[in-house]
C-alpha positions as CSV (number, residue, x, y, z in Angstrom):
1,X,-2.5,12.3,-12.0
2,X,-5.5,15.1,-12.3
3,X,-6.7,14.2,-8.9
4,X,-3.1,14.3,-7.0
5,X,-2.4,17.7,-9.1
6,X,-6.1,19.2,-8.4
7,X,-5.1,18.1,-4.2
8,X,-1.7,20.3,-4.6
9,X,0.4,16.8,-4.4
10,X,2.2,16.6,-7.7
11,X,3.5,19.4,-9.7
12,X,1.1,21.1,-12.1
13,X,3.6,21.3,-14.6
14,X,4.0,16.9,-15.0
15,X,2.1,15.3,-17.6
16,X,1.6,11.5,-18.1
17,X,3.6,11.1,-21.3
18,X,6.6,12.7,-18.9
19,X,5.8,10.0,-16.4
20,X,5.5,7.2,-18.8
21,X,9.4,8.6,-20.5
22,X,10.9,8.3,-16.9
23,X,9.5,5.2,-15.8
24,X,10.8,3.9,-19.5
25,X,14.4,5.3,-18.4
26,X,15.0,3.3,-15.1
27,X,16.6,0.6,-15.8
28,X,15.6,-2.7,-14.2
29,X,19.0,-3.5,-13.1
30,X,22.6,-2.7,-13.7
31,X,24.4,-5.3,-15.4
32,X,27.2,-7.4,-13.2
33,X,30.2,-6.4,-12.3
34,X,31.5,-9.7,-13.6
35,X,32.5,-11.5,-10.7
36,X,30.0,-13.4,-8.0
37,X,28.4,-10.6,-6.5
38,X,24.4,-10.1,-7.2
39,X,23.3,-7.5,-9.4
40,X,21.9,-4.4,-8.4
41,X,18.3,-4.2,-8.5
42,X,18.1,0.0,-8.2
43,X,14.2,-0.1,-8.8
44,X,13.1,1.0,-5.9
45,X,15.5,3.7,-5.3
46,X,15.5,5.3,-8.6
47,X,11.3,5.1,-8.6
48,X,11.3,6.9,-5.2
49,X,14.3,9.4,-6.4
50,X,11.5,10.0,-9.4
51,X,8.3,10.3,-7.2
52,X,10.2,12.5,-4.9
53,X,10.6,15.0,-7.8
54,X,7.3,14.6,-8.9
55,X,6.0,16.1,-5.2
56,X,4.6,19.9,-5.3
57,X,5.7,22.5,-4.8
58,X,8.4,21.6,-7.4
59,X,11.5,23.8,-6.4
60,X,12.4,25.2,-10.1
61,X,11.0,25.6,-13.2
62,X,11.5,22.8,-15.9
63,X,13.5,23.8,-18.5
64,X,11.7,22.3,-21.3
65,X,7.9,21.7,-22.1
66,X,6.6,17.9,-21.7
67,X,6.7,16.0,-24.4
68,X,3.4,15.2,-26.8
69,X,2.4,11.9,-28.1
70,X,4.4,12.6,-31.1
71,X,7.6,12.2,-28.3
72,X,6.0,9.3,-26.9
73,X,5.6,7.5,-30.5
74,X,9.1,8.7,-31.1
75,X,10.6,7.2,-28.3
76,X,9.0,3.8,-28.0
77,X,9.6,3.4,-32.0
78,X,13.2,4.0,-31.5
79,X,13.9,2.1,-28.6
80,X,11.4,-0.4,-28.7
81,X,11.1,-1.2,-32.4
82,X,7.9,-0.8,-31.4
């Protein structure tokens, strides 16, 4: 992440714990619709919807800071059990 920042590729303002939160957000697939039809794997589009945002120059200023390890225990304790 350093190095694409440092190059001007990813927005100064994205850490890794708000990377590892996203990625952790996008679900793998969505669950049927309950009839015969295949599931929607949505991976790829939501990871490229993600890396898109992550490009510099971001076009607005987060709202909130990134979140700390303290976030990142948080969240992996409360969804993960973990």
């Amino acid at each position: 992440m350093a190095r694409t920042q440092r190059a001007g590729a990813m927005r100064d303002d994205v850490t890794a714990y708000d990377v590892v939160l996203m990625l952790n957000s996008i679900p793998p697939r969505l669950p049927d619709a309950g009839d015969d039809s295949p599931t929607a794997d949505l991976t790829d589009r939501y990871v490229g919807v993600l890396l898109d945002g992550l490009r510099a120059p971001g076009s607005e200023t987060l709202a909130q800071p990134a979140p700390g390890r303290r976030e990142i225990d948080q969240f992996f304790q409360t969804v993960h059990g973990l």
